[in-house]
C-alpha positions, 0 to 999 in steps of 0.5 A: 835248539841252539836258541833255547840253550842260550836263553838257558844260559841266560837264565842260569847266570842271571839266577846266579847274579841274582844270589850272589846279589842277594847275599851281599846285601845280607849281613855276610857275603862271600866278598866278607870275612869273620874273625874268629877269637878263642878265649877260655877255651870257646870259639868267638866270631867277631861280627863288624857291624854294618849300615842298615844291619840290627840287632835282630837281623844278626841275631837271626843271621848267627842262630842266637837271640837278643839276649844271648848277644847281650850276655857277651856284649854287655856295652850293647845292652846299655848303649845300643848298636852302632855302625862299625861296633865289634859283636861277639858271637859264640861260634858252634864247632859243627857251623865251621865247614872245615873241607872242601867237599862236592857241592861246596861253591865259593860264592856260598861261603865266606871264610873264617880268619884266625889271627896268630898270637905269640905262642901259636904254631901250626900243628896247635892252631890246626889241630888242638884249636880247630881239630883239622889237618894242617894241610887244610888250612895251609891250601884254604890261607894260600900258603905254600910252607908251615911258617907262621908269625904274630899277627898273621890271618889264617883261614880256617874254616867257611860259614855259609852265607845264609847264616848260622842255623839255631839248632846248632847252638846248645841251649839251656833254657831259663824259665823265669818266674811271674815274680822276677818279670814283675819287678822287670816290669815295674822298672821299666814302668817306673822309667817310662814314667820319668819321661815327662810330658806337658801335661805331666809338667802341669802337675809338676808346677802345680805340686811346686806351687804349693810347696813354695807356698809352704816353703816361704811360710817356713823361709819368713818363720826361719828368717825371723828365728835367725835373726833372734839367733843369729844363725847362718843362713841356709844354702840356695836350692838350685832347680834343675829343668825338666827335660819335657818328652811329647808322648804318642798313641798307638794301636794295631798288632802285636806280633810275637814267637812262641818258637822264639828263644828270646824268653829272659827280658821284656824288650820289644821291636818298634818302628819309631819309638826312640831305641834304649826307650821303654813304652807302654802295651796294653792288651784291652782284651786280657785288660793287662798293660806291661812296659817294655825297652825298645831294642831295635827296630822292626825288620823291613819286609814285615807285614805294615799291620804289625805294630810292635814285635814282642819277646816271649816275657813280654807277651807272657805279661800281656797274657797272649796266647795267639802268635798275633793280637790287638794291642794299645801303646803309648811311646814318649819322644824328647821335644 
């Protein structure tokens, strides 16, 4: 009997190691703090980026999708993620738990901090800011009197470690046209395009060659003109070199949400494709072809099969309709 309490035990704490463990390497663990920011009247959290964290992992983790990460972090969108980057998430009310009740577990939680700034005062912070008792975030701060100062870190609140459920976020969704995601796709298209393969440079030097042949038939017309006239000469061209980029071809899945909010712009996850590139997907049995920016990489325990993970008006242009399907890519690297 006594036996079989201690291997109880035993199992208990190593269950409990296992999750404490787990959520550490999440993208928040209860050894973490979020800042949070008002700014006109909305609550922000403030994300500090870390290794092997992406773009999709926090945007699943905080209940918001890519695009809606990208409307607050315009930076992000133009020059991708990076290690130590600050991410500004809007913070639904109802994700803050404001009381300590039966049930809550530290290890579950990591606490929300708000910095003071010049004109704040407790009752403010406690009970305009964040609607709760000032005693609440006097114990939760650890502090025994109702002094406050400039810059000083309050905790007032806790987010579970699992993160941010969607539904707690209010949602307008955008129903963008046929119309508006063509011209997205012809940008991107038109993008791709400019990264120049070998065998793009062929035709290049060729075009070239035959505009030389005509340019020095019109050089030895001017220059007889000139000398009869006595004009200056005309500035020498410069040619810029061509950055030359190898290109790859792909097949296999395509994996897509229809449940998933990301709906506003063509991106799509990709496991080698440079990220802020664009590339090519063609579904030979709709017979469509689409071209896409590559945001991020796919997640780690993501099925080997899948080849590309698409936002909704991605798959929309490729005219899927099954979760998975068969998909062709082309993706250009710099040589």
């Amino acid at each position: 009997m006594v036996l079989m309490k201690r291997i109880l035990f035993f199992s208990i704490f190593l269950s409990v190691v296992h999750c404490i463990n787990a959520q550490s390497v999440g993208v928040l663990s209860f050894k973490d703090s979020i800042e949070v920011r008002l700014i006109e009247n909305r609550k922000f959290l403030f994300h500090k980026t870390l290794p092997k964290q992406t773009l999709f992992s926090i945007s699943n983790f905080y209940g918001v999708s890519v695009d809606d990460i990208f409307a607050l972090n315009p930076d992000i969108k133009e020059k991708g993620l990076t290690i130590g980057q600050m991410v500004k998430i809007d913070l639904p009310e109802k994700a803050i738990i404001k009381y300590r009740k039966k049930g809550f577990y530290r290890w579950k939680h990591a606490p929300i901090v708000y910095e003071v700034v010049s004109g704040d005062n407790l009752f403010k912070i406690s009970k305009e800011y964040f609607e709760e008792p000032m005693d609440s975030v006097l114990s939760f701060s650890k502090k025994k009197d109702k002094t406050i100062h400039d810059g000083e870190k309050l905790v007032i609140g806790w987010l579970d470690v699992k993160g941010i459920p969607d539904s707690l976020h209010v949602k307008v969704k955008t129903n963008k046209s046929v119309a508006v995601l063509k011209d997205k796709e012809q940008t991107a298209k038109e993008i791709f395009e400019k990264q120049i393969t070998k065998e793009s440079v062929k035709k290049i030097v060729e075009q070239k060659s035959a505009i030389a042949k005509t340019v020095n038939s019109k050089k030895d017309t001017l220059k007889k003109e000139t000398a009869k006239q006595n004009l200056p000469k005309k500035d020498t061209v410069v040619v810029i070199p061509v950055v030359e980029y190898v290109e790859y071809q792909t097949q296999g899945v395509a994996s897509w949400s229809k449940s998933n909010y990301q709906n506003n712009d063509l991106y799509v996850l990709h496991r080698k494709a440079p990220i802020n590139s664009y590339i090519e997907i063609n579904n030979p049995m709709k017979r469509k072809t689409t071209y896409a920016k590559v945001i991020d990489r796919i997640p780690d325990g993501t099925n080997t099969d899948v080849e590309v993970v698409l936002s909704p008006a991605t798959a929309k242009m490729l005219g899927a309709r099954d979760p998975k399907f068969f998909v062709k890519i082309k993706y250009k690297i710099k040589k």
